[in-house]
VOSEMAR-261583 format. One record per atom (N, C-alpha, C, O, CB): x, y, z. Coordinates in steps of 0.2 Angstrom, whole numbers, plus 5000, padded with zeros to 4 digits. Glycine has a CB too. Example, Ala and Ser with C-alpha at 12.3 -4.5 7.8 and 13.67 -1.06 7.14 Angstrom:
<guzas>
506649725039
506249785039
506649845039
507149835042
505749785045
506449895035
506849955036
506450005039
506750065040
507049975029
</guzas>
This chain:
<guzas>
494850005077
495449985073
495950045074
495750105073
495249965065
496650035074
497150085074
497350095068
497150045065
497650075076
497750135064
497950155058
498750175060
498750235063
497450225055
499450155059
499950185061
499950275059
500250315063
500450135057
499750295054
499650345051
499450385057
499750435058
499250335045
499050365059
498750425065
499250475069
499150535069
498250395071
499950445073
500450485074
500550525069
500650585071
501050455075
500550515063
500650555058
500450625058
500750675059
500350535053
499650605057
499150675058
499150695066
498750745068
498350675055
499550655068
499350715078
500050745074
499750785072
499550665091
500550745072
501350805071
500950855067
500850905069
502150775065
500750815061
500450865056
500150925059
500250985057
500050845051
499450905064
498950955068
499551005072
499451065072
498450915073
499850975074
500351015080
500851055075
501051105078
500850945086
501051045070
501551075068
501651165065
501151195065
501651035065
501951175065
502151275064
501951285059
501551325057
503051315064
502151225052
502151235047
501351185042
501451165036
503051215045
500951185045
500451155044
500251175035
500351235034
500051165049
500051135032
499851155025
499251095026
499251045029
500551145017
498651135022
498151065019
498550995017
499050985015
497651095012
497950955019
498450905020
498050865016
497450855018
498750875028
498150825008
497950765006
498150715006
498750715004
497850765001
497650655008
497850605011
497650565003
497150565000
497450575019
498150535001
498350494994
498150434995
498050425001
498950494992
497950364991
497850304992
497350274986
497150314981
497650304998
497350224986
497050174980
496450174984
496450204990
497450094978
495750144981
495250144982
495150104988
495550054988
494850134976
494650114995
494550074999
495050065005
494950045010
494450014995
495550095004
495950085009
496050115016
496650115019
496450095007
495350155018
495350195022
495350255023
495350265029
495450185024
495450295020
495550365020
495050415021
495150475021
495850385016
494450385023
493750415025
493550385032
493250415036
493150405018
493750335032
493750325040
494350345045
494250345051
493750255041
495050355043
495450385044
495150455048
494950465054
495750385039
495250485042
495050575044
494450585049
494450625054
494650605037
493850545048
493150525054
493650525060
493650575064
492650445053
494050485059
494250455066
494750505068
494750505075
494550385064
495150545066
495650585067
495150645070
495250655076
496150615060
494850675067
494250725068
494050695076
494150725081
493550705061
493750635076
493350645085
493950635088
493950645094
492750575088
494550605086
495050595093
495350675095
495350705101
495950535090
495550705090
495850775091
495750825091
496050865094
496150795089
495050825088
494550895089
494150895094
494250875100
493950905083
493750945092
492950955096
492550945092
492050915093
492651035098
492850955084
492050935081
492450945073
492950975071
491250995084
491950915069
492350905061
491950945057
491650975061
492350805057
491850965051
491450965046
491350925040
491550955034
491451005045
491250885039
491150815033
490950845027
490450885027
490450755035
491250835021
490750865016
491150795011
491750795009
490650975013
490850745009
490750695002
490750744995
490250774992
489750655003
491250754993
490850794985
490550724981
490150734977
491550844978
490750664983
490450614977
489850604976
489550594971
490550544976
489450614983
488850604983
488350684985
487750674986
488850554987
488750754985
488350784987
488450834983
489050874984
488350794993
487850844978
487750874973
487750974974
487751004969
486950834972
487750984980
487451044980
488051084981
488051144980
486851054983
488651064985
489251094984
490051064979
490651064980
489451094992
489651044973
490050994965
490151084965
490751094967
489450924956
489851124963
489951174960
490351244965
490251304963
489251184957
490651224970
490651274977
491151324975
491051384976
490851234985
491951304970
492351314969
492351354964
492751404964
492551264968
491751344960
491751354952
491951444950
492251474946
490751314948
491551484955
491351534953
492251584954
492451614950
490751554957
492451564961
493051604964
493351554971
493151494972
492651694968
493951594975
494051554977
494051604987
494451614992
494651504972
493551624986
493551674992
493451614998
493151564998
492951744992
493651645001
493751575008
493251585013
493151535017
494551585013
493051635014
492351645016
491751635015
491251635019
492251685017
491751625011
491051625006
491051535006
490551495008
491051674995
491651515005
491651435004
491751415010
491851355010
492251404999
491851425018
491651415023
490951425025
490551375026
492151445027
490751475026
489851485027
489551425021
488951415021
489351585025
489851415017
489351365013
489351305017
488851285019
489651345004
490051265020
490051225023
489851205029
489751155032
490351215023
489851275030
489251275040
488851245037
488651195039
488951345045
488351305032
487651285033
487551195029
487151155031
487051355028
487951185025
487651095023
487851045030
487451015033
488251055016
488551065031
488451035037
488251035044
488250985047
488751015037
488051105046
487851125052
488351145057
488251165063
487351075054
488851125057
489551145062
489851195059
490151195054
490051085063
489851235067
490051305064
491151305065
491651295070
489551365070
491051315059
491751285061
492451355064
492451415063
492151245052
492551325068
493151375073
493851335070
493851275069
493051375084
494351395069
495051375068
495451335071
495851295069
495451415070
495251345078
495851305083
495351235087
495551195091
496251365090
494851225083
494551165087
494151105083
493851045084
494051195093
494351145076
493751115070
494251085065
494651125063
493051175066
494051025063
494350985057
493851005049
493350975048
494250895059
494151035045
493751005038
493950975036
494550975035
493451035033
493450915033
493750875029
493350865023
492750855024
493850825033
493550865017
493550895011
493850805008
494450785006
494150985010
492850765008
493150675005
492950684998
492550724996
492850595009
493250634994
493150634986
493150694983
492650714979
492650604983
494150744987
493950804983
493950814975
493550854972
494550854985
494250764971
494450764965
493550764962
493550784956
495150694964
492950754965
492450774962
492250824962
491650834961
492150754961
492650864965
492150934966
492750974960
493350974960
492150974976
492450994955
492851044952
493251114953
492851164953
492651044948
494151124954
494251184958
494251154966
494651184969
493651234957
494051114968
494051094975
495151104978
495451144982
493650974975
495251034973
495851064976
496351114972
496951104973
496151004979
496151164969
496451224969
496451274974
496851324975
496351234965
495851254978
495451294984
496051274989
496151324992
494551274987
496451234989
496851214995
497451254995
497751265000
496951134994
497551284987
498151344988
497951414991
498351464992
498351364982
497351414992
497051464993
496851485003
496951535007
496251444988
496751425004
496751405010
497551425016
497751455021
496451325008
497951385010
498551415014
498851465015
499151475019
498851385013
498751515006
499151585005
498451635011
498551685015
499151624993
497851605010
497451665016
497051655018
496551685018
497151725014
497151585022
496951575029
496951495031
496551455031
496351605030
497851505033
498351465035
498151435043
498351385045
498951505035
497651475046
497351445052
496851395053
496551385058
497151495056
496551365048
496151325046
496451235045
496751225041
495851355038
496351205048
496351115049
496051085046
495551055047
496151075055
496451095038
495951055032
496450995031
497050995030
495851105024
495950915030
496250855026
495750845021
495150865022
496450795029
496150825015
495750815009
495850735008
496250705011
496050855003
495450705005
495450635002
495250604996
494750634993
495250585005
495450584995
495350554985
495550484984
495850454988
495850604978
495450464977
495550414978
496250444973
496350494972
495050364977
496650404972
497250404966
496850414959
496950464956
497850334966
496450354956
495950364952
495950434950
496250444945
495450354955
495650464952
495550534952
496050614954
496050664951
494950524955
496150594958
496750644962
497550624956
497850674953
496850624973
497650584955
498450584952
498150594944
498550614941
498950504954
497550584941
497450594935
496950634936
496450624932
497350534932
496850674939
496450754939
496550794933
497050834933
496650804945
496250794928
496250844921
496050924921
496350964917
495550824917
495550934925
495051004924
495551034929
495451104928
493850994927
495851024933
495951074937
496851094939
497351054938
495451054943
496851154942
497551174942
497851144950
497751164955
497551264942
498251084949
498651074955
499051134960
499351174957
499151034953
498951134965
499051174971
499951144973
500151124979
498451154977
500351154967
501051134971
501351184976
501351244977
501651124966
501651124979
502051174985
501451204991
501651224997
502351254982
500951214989
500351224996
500051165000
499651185004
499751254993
500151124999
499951075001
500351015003
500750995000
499551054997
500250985010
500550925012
500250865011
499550855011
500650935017
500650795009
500250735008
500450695013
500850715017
500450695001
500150635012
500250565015
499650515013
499050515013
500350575024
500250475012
500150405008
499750365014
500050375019
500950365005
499050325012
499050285014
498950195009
498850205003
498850305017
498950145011
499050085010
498850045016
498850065022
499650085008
498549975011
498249935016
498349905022
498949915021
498149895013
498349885028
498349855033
499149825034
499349775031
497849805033
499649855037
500149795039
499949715042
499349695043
500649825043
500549695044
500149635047
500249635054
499849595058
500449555044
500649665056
500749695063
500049765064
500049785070
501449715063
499649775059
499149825061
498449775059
497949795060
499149905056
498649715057
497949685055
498149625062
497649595064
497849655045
498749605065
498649595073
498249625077
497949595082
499049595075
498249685077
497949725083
497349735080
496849745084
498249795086
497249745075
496349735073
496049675076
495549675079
496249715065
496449625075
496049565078
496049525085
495949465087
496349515075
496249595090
496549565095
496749555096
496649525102
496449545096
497649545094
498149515095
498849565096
499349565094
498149455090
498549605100
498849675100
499649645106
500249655104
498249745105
499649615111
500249605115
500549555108
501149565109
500249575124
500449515104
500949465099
501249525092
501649505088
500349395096
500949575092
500949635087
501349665092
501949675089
500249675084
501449685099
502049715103
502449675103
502949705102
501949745109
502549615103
503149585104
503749595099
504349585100
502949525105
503249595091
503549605087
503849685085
504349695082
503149575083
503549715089
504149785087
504649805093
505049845092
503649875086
504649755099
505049755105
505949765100
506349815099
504849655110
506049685096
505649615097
506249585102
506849605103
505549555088
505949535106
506149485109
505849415106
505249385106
506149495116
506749385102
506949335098
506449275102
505949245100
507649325098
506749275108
506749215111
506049185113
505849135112
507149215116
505549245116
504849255117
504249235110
503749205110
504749325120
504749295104
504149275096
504249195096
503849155092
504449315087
504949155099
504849105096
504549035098
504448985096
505449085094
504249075107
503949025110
503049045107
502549005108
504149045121
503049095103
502349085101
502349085094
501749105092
501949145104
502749055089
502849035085
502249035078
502049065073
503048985088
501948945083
501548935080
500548995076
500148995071
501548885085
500549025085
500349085083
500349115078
499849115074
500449115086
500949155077
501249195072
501049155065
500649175061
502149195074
501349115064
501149095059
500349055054
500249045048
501649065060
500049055061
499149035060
499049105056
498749095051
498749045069
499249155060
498849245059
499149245052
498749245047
499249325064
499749235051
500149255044
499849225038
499849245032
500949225044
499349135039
498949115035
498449155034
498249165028
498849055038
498249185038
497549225038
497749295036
497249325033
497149215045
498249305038
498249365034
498349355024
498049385020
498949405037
498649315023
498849285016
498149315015
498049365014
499049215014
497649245017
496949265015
496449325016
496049325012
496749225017
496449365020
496149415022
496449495020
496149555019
496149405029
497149475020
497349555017
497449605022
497449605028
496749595011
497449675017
497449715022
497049795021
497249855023
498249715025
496349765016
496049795016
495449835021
494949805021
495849755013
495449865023
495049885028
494449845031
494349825037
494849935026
493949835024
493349815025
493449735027
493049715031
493049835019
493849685024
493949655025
494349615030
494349555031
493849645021
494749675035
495249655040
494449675047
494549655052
496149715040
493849715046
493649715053
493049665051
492849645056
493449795056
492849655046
492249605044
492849525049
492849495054
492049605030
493149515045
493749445050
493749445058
493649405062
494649465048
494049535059
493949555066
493249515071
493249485077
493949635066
492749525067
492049525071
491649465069
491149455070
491549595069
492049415065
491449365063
492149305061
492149245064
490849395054
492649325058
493249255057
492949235051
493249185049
493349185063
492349245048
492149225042
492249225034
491949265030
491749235042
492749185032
493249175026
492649205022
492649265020
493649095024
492249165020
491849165016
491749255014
491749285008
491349115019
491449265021
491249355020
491749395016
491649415011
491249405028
492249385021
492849415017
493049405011
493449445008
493349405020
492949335007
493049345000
492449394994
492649434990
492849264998
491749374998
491349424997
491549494996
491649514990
490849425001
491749535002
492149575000
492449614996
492249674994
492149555001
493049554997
493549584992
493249554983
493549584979
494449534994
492849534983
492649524975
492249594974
492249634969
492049444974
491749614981
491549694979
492049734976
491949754971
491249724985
492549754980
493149804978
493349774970
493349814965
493749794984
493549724971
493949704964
493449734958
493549774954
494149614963
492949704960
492249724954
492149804955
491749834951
491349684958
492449844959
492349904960
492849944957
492750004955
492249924967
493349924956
494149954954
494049944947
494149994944
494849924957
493949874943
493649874934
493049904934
492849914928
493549794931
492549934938
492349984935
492450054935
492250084930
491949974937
492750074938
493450144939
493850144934
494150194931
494050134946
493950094932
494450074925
494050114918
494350134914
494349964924
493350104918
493050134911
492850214914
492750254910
492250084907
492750234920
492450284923
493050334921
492950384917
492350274932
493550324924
494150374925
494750374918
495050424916
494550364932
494850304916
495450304911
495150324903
494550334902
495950214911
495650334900
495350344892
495350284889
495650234888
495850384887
494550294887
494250224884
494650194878
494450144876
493450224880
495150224876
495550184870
496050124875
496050064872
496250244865
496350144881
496550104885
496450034891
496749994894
496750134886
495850064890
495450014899
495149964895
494649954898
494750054906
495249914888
495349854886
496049844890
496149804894
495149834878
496449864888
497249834889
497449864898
498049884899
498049864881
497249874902
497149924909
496849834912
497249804915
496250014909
496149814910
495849764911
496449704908
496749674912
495249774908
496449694904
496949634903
497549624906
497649574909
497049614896
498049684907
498749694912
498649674919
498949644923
499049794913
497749704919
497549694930
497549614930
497749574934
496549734935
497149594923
497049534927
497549464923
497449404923
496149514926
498149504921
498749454920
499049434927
499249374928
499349484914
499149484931
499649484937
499849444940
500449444942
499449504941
499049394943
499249344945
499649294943
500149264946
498849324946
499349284936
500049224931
500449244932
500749214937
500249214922
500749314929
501449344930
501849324935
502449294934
501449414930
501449334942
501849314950
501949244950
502449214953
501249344957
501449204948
501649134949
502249114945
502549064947
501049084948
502349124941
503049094937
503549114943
503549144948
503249144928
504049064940
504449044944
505049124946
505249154951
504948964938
505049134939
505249214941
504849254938
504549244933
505949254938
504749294942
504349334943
504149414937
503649454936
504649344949
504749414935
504949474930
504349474925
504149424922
505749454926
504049534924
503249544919
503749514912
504249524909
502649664918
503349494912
503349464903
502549484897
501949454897
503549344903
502749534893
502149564891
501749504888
501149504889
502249634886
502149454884
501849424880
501449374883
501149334880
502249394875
501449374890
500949344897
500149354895
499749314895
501149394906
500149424894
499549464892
499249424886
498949374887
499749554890
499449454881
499049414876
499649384870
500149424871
498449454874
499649354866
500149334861
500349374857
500049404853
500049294856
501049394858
501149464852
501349534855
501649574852
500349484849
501049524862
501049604865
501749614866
502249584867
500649614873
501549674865
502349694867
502249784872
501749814873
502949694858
502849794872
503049844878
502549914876
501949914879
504149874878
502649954871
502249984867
501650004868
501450054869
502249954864
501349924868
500649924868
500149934876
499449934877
500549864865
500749924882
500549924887
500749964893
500549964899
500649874888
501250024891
501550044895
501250104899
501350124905
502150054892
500650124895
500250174897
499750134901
499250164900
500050214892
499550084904
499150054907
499450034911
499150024917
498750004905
500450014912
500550014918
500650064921
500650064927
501049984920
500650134918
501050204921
500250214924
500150224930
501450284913
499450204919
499050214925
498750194930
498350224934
498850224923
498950124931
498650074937
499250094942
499050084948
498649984935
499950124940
500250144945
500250194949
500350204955
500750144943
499950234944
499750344947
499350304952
499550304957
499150434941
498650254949
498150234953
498250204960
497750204964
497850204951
498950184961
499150124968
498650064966
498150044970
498850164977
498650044961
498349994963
498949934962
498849884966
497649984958
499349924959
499849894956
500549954959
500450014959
499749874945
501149914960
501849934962
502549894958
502749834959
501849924969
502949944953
503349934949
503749904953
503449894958
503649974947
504349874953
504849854955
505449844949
505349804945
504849804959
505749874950
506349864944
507149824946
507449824951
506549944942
507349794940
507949754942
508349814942
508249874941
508149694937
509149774946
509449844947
510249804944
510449764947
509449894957
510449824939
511049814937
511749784941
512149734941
511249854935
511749854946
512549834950
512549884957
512549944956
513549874944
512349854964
512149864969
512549914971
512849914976
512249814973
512549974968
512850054969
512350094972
511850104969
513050084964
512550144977
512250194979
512150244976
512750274976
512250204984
511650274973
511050254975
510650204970
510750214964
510550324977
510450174972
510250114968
509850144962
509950124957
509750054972
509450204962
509050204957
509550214950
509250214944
508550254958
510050224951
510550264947
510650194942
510850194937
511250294952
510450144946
510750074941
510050044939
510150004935
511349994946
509350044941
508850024939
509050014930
509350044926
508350064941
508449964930
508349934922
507449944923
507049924927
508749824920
507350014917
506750024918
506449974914
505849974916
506550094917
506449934910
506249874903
505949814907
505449784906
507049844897
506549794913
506449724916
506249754923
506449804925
507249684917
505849724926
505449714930
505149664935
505249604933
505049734927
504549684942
504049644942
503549684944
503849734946
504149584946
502749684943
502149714946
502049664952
502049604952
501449734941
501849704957
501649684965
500749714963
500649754960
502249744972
500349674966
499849714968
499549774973
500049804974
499549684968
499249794975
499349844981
499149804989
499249824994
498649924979
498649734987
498749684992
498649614992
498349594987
498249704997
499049584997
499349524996
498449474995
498249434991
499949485004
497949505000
497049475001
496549474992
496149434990
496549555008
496849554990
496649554983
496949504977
496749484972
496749634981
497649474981
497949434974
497649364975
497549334970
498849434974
497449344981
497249284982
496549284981
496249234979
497549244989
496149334981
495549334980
495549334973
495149284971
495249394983
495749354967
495949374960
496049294958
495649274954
496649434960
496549244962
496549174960
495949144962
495949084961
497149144963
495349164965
494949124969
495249034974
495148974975
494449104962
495849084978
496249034982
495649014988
495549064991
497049074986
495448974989
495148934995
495248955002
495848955002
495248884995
494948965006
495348965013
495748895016
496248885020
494748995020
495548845014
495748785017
496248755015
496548725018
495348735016
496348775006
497048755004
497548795007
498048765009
497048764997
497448875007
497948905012
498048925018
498448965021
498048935010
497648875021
497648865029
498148775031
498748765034
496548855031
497848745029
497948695030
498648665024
499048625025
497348655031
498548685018
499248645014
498848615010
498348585012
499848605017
499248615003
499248574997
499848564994
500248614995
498748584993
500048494991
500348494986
500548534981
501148544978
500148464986
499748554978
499648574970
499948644972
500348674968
498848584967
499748664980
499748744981
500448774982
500548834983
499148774988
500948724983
501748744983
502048784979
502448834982
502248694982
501948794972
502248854968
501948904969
502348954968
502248844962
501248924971
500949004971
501049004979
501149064980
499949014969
501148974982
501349014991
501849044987
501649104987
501648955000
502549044985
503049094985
502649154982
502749204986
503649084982
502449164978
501949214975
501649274981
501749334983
501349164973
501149214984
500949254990
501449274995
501549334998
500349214994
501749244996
502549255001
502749334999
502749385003
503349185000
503049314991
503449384989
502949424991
502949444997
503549404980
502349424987
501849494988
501849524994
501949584996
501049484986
501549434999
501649495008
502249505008
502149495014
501449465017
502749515008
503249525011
503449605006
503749655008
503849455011
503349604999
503249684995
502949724999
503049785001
502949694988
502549695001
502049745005
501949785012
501549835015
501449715004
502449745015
502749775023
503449805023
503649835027
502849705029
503649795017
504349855015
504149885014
504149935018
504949855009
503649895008
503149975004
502950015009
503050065007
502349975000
502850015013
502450055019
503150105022
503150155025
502049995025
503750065021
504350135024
504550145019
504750105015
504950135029
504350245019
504350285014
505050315012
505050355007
503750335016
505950295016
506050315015
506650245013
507250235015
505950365018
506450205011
506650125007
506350155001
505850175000
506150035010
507050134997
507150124990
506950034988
507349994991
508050144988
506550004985
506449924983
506549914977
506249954972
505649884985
506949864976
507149854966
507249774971
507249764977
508049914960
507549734962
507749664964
508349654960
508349694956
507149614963
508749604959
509249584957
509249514952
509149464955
509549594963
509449514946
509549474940
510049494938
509949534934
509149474935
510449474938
511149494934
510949434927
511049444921
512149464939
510849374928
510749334923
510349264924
510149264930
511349314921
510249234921
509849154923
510049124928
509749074930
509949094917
510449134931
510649084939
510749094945
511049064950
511249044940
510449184943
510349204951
509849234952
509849274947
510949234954
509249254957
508949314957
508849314962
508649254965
508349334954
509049374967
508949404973
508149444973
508049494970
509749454975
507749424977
507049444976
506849504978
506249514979
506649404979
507349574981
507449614985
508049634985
508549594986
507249594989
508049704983
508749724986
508549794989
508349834985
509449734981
508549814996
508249874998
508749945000
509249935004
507749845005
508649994998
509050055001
508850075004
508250095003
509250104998
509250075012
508850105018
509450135021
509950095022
508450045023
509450205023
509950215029
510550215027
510950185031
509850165035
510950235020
511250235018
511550155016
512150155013
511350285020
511450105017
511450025014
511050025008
510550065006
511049975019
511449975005
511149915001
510749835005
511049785005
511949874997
510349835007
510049775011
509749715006
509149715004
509449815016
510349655003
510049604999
509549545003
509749525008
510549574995
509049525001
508449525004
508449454999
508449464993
507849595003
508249385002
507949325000
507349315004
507349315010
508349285001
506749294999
506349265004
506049205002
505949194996
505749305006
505849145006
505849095006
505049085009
504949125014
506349065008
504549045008
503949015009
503848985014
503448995019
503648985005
504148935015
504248895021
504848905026
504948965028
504448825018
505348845028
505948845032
506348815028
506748775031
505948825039
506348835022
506848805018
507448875019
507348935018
506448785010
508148835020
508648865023
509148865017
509748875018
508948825030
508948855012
509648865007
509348935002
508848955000
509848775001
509948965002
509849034999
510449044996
510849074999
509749095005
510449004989
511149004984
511049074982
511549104983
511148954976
510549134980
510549184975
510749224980
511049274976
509849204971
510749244986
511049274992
511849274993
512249324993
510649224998
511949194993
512649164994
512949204989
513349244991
512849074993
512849204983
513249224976
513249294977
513749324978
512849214967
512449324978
512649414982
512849414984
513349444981
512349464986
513149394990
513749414998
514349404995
514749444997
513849355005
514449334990
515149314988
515449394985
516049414985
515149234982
515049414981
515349454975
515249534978
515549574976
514849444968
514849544983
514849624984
515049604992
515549634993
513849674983
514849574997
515049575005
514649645009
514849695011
516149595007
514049635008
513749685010
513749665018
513849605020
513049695007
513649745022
513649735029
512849695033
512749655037
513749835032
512549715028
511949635031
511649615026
511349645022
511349655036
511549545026
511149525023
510649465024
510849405025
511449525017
509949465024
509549455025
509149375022
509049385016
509349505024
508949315024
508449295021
507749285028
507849275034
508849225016
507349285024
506549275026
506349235025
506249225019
506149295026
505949185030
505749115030
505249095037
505149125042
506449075029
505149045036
504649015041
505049015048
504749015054
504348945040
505649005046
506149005051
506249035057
505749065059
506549015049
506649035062
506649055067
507349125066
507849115063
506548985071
507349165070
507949225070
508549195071
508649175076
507849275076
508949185066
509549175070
510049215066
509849225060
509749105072
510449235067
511049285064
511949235064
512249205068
511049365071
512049245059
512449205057
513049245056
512949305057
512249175052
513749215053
514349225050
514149305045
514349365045
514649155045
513749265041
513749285035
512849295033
512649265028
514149235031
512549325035
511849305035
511349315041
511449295046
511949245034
510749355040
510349335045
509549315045
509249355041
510349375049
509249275047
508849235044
508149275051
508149255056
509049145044
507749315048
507149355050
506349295047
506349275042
507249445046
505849295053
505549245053
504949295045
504949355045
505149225061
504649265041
504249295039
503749335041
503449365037
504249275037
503449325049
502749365051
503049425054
502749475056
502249315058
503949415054
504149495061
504849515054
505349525056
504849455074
504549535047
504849545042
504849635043
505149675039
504649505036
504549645048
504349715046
505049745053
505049805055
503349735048
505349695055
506049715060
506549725055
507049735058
506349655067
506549715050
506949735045
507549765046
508149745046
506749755042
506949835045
507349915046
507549925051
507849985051
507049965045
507549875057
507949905063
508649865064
509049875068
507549905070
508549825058
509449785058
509949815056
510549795056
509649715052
509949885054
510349935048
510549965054
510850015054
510049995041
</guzas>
């Protein structure tokens, strides 16, 4: 499997200005297969050290932070003698080692010739208590689950995943049908790690629900592990409103979804924590399409996105057959899943502002993205349904230089309008 991220860390390795680098992310999303993998492509050789499971360097930190003494500890556990310029450490579930990553400031003020990445989960690293953050010494990068153009070339379908970052219009539309087979299967499959190569090697729905029910079952237990027990009753009830929330017609969180009565108050520290965690993503309405948009956000009105479109349909216990082949019943939650994948292949460019637009009851623009100094208003549709009133009312009233709807449809570019297929939504950013 490929990871787009990996260009990443060949700059970072290569670069003048190298700092330890922590790779950020929600649970499961790869960041220990990552690093493995970065390690044998670009080295000679890595040194691994787990603190979650290895008891005998939890305490390596505790005493001082001399950089020698904490390197010969690491040879001898892991037996690789590590050299500057040919050796990777990698330093996974730092956030359980205590002091671990304060050591990382340490690393860079005296001895800056060392190829350290760190990993954690958000869990633990964004809500780390016991120890002194290393600002300014350290570099990040974000990962997140599978695009759908990286969970193509997982599956083999690497020249239909090139076509799409070419793109040539005319060619995606002769393979159409394709495109949109995968896009079914991605709904269902996600872009979980574990369950994009378990699909890769077997195509077995079934497995893949298995799966994703492990993780889900693994993240509410992270829920009593890491949050404060006064909160992870209402942590648990917020995770598992989401789905409702998304299926209403609009989308906007409404607390009293949660349970009768609730209100803002009582929940806002369970969204602020599932957010540090990446497991759940804010979006906020934005008042009046000004740059820079955040300047007009409404922090009160809202929607939560989950961190993957595979976890939300697993969370409904959606079928592979209803969302392979179509149902009647299943017409209102496809936009659901539509929004969510389509949040989730914006989220990945890190230099896109995402909010949405409500001025009032008769219009919502489901997207409005700041990219490249634009306003980019953004409709998406589930099917090839071609009418886009909440769009029409955006354009009429602001005349933005592009504006976008997404749909089953086929590319075409209009007066006033241009219509991007939903599987090649990730060509977005190259319309600005």
């Amino acid at each position: 499997m490929e990871r787009q991220e990996m260009s990443y860390l060949k700059k970072w390795k290569q670069s003048a200005n190298r700092k330890p680098l922590i790779i950020r992310g929600a649970r499961q999303v790869g960041k220990t297969w990552l690093m493995k993998e970065f390690g044998k492509k670009e080295y000679q050789k890595y040194a691994y050290i787990n603190f979650e499971n290895n008891a005998a360097l939890k305490t390596l930190f505790t005493d001082d932070f001399n950089i020698k003494r904490i390197l010969t500890a690491i040879q001898i556990e892991t037996g690789v003698t590590i050299e500057p310029d040919n050796t990777l450490i990698i330093l996974d579930e730092i956030q359980e080692a205590k002091g671990a990553l304060t050591s990382l400031k340490y690393f860079h003020e005296n001895a800056p010739e060392y190829h350290i990445v760190s990993g954690g989960s958000l869990l633990g690293v964004a809500l780390n208590n016991h120890t002194s953050f290393p600002v300014g010494k350290v570099d990040f990068m974000d990962l997140y689950p599978f695009t759908f153009i990286e969970f193509l070339e997982a599956i083999n379908e690497k020249p239909v995943a090139d076509l799409l970052k070419a793109p040539d219009w005319e060619l995606i539309k002769t393979f159409k049908s394709r495109y949109i087979e995968r896009l079914k299967q991605y709904y269902y499959v996600g872009g979980m790690p574990e369950a994009v190569l378990s699909f890769s090697q077997d195509s077995d729905f079934n497995e893949v629900r298995r799966i994703q029910k492990r993780i889900l079952t693994a993240y509410e237990q992270d829920f009593s592990k890491h949050a404060p027990n006064d909160i992870v009753p209402r942590i648990r009830m917020l995770w598992n409103s989401i789905p409702a929330q998304l299926a209403k017609e609009n989308r906007k969180f409404i607390y009293g979804h949660i349970r009768q009565g609730a209100r803002a108050k009582d929940y806002e520290l369970a969204i602020s924590w599932l957010t540090d965690c990446g497991l759940i993503h804010k979006v906020n309405n934005i008042t009046k399409p000004g740059i820079p948009l955040k300047a007009y956000e409404e922090f009160n009105v809202f929607k939560l996105f989950l961190v993957d479109v595979g976890l939300l349909s697993a969370m409904t216990d959606l079928d592979a057959k209803t969302l392979l082949e179509g149902n009647k019943v299943f017409e209102e939650f496809k936009g659901s899943l539509t929004e969510q994948y389509v949040f989730q292949q914006l989220f990945v460019e890190k230099d896109a502002g995402i909010y949405y637009w409500s001025p009032d009851t008769r219009a919502e623009l489901d997207f409005l993205i700041q990219f490249s100094g634009q306003v980019i208003p953004l409709e998406v549709k589930a099917e090839e349904n071609l009418h886009a009133k909440s769009l029409k009312v955006y354009s009429q009233k602001y005349e933005p230089k592009i504006a976008v709807r997404t749909s089953m449809s086929d590319y075409r570019k209009e007066e006033w309008m241009t219509n991007v297929p939903l599987y090649a939504i990730s060509t977005l950013f190259q319309l600005s």
